[in-house]
C-alpha positions as CSV (number, residue, x, y, z in Angstrom):
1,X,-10.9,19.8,-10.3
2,X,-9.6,16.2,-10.7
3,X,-9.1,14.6,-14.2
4,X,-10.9,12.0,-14.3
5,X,-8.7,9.6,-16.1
6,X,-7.6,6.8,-13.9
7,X,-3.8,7.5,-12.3
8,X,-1.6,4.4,-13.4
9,X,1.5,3.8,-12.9
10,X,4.1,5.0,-15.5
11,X,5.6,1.1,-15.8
12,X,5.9,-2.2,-13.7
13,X,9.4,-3.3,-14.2
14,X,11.3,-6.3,-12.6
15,X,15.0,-5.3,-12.1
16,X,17.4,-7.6,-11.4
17,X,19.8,-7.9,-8.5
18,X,22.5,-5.1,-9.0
19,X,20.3,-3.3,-11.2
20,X,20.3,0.3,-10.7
21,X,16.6,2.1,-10.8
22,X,18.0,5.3,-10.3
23,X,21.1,7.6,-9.8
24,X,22.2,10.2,-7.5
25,X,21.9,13.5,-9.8
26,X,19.0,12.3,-12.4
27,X,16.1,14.4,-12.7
28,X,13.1,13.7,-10.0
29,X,10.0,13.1,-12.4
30,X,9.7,9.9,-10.5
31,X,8.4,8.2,-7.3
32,X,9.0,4.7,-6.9
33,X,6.5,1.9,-5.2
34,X,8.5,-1.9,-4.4
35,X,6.0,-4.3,-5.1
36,X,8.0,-6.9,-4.4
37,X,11.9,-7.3,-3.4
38,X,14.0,-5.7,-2.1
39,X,16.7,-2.0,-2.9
40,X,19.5,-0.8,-1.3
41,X,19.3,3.3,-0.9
42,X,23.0,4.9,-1.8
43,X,24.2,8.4,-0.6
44,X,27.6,9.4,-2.5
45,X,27.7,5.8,-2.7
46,X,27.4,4.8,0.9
47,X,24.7,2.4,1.7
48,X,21.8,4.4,4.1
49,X,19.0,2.0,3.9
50,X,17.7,-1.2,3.1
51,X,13.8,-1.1,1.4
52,X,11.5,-4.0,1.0
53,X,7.7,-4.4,-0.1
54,X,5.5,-1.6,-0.3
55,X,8.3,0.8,0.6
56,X,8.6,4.2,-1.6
57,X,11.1,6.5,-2.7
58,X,12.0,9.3,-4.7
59,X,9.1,11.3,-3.6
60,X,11.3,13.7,-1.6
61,X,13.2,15.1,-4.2
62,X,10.2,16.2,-6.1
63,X,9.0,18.1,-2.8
64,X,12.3,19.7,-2.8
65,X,12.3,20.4,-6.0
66,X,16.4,19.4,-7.0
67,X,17.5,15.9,-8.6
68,X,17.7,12.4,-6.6
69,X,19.8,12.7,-4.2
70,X,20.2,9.0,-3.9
71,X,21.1,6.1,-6.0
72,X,18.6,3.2,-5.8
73,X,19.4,0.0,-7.1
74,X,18.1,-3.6,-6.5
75,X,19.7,-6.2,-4.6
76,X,17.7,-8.9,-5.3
77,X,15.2,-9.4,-8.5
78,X,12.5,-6.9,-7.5
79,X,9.1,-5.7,-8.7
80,X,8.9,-2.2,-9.2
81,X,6.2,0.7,-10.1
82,X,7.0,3.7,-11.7
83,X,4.7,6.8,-10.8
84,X,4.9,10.8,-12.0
85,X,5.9,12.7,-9.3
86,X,4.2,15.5,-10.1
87,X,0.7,13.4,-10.0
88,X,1.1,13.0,-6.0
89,X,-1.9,15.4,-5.0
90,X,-4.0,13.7,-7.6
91,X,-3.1,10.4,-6.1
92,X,-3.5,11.4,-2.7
93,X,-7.4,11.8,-3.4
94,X,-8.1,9.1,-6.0
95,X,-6.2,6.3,-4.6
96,X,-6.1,6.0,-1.4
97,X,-4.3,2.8,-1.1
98,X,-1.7,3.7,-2.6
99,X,-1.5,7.3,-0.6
100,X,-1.3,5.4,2.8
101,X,1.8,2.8,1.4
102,X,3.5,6.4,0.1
103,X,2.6,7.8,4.0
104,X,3.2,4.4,5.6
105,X,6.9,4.2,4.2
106,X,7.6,7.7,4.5
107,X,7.1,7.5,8.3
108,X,8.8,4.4,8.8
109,X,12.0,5.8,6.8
110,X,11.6,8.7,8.9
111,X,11.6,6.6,12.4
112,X,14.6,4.8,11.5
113,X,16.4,8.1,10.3
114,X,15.7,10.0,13.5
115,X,16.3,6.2,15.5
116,X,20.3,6.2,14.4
């Protein structure tokens, strides 16, 4: 059964450019939503990809059950939400926006990883 308190995001946060949002290694408690800007994705700090608006990430990780394996940080003053991972499911039923953006972005990272 669903709680029936409304799902919110943890925090909104604007982060300025260089700013890191978070590191390779930290625990995944986390998913991320950019509202507005723009973050460069790091792998053992190499630059993979470039995300803008309504892009998410960090939700992996939590599937996966191990830390971030990236670092995320922002390269021009962005916009961020904060979200529980472990609230996903919940959020898949009682917000459906926000469940297509996380499905939406999560395809379109996939396309461009299979793509190079």
């Amino acid at each position: 059964m669903l709680d029936a308190s409304p799902i919110e995001s943890v925090e909104v946060r604007e982060y300025k450019q260089g700013e890191v949002i978070v590191r390779e290694g930290d625990p995944s408690r986390y998913f991320f939503a950019i509202l507005q800007g723009e973050v460069q994705i790091y792998q053992m700090e190499k630059p993979i990809r470039i995300l803008t608006d309504q892009d998410v990430f960090g939700l992996e990780n939590h599937y996966r059950g191990i830390p971030y394996t990236t670092t995320a940080k922002a390269t021009r003053t962005s916009r961020i939400a904060t979200y529980q991972a472990e609230l996903i499911d919940e959020i898949a039923y009682a917000k459906p926006a926000l469940a297509a953006m996380v499905m939406r972005s999560a395809f379109l990272q996939l396309e461009q990883t299979t793509s190079i």
